[in-house]
Steps between C-alpha positions, in 0.01 A plus 500: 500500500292485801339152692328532810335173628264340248485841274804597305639631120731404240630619150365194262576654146765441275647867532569670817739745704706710319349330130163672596288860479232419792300236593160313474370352829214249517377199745694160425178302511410693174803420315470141581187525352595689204767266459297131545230629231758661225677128539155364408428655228849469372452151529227536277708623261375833545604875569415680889351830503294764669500745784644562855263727673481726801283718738630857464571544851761226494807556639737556254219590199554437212800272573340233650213203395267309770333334228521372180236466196641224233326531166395182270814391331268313274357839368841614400439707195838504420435258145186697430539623104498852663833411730682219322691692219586793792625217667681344191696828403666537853761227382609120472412388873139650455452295132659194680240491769173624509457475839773782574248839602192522604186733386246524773124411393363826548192413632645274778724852601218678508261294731841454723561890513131563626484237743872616641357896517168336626665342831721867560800377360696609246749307274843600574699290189500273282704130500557201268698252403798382339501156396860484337646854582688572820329755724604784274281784367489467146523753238153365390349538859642847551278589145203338654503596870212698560678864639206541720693284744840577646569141536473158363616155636669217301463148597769297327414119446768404250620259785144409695665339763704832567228819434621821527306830608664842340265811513636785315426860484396612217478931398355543124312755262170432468524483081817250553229216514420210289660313177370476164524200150727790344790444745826337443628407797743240635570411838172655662523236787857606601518770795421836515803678518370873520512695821112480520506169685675411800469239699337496842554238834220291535462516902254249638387487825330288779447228642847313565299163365421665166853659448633189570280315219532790261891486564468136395366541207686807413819335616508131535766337772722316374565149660839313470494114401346270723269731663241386652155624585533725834848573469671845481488676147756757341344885474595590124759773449243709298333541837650804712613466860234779589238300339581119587476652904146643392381217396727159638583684866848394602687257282845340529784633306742142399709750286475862410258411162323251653189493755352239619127504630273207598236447224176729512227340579 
């Protein structure tokens, strides 16, 4: 972790150290943007996805987004007579809800992969959303992830008020691709558990003001009772000592598991 005046860097996903394969660096401001809109549409009652996208000559190619295209959840093709059995014969949780998946309207994918090549970048993953899954990668999205793309990035809204960001890596055949109405699966939305996918460190970076709203969103403070607007807040345990001085500065240690910081502003 590095901070140096107003610019610094922090680990924000799920997984990290020794529970990851690499990493996947991109600006905090984009995540807080990726984040506010996915917990819009979820709102809706809807499913997030599209495409993080790149200029080639970004540091860190292809493992790295400075933008982000979302597609029209209300085009989801997903219930189209085409998809919906497919869908249907991956087990239980997909006949139980037919909003679990996503089928992208082709025509919308197509006018977004022009107009990405047309302004010289290229897409460097895919993302969506999981609406009552943790931030796992599913069994269902390893068969669907385009292998095009070494990467893919889960945003986990099963608890809105606590989002998680997981990208994973993700290494797959070319034929290994798609699902079919002849299946009989169970448990498609249950993680992936071959060694194709591993999970990467989400490492966001600069400025200190949008780590420090990300960070809050990622990872509330906790307050004890009686607190009162203005006063000191608790830095969660889920947040790393590395990371909490990337993004709070200094903080007060009142015993070895808990820090206290005065409340972001």
């Amino acid at each position: 972790m590095r901070a140096n005046g107003d610019a610094a860097q922090a680990v924000v996903s799920l997984r990290r150290g020794g529970d990851v394969h690499g990493a996947v660096t991109v600006p905090a401001a984009l995540c807080l943007g990726l984040l506010r809109r996915a917990a819009g549409i979820h709102r809706a009652g809807l499913k997030s996805y599209g495409l993080l996208i790149a200029e080639p000559g970004a540091a860190g190619y292809p493992f790295t987004a400075t933008g982000v295209v979302f597609l029209d959840s209300r085009k989801n093709r997903r219930n189209d007579p085409g998809h919906r059995a497919a869908f249907r014969a991956q087990g239980d949780y997909f006949r139980q809800f037919d909003d679990a998946g996503f089928v992208a309207d082709p025509a919308e994918l197509l006018a977004a992969c022009r107009a990405i090549e047309d302004s010289g970048q290229e897409i460097v993953a895919p993302f969506h959303s999981h609406r009552r899954q943790p931030a796992n990668f599913s069994l269902i999205d390893y068969r669907l992830h385009n292998p095009a793309f070494a990467w893919h990035l889960i945003i986990s809204l099963r608890d809105p008020h606590r989002p998680v960001l997981q990208p994973f890596g993700v290494a797959k055949d070319p034929s290994d691709f798609g699902i079919s109405d002849r299946d009989a699966h169970q448990g498609s939305e249950l993680a992936y558990q071959g060694p194709e996918v591993k999970p990467l460190a989400l490492v966001v970076h600069r400025p200190r003001r949008a780590l420090r709203r990300l960070s809050h969103t990622l990872h509330p403070q906790t307050a004890p009772a009686g607190w009162q607007q203005g006063e000191d807040v608790m830095i969660l345990n889920s947040v790393s000592d590395d990371d909490a001085r990337a993004i709070f500065g200094d903080w007060t240690s009142v015993k070895p598991y808990i820090r206290i910081v005065p409340q972001p502003g």
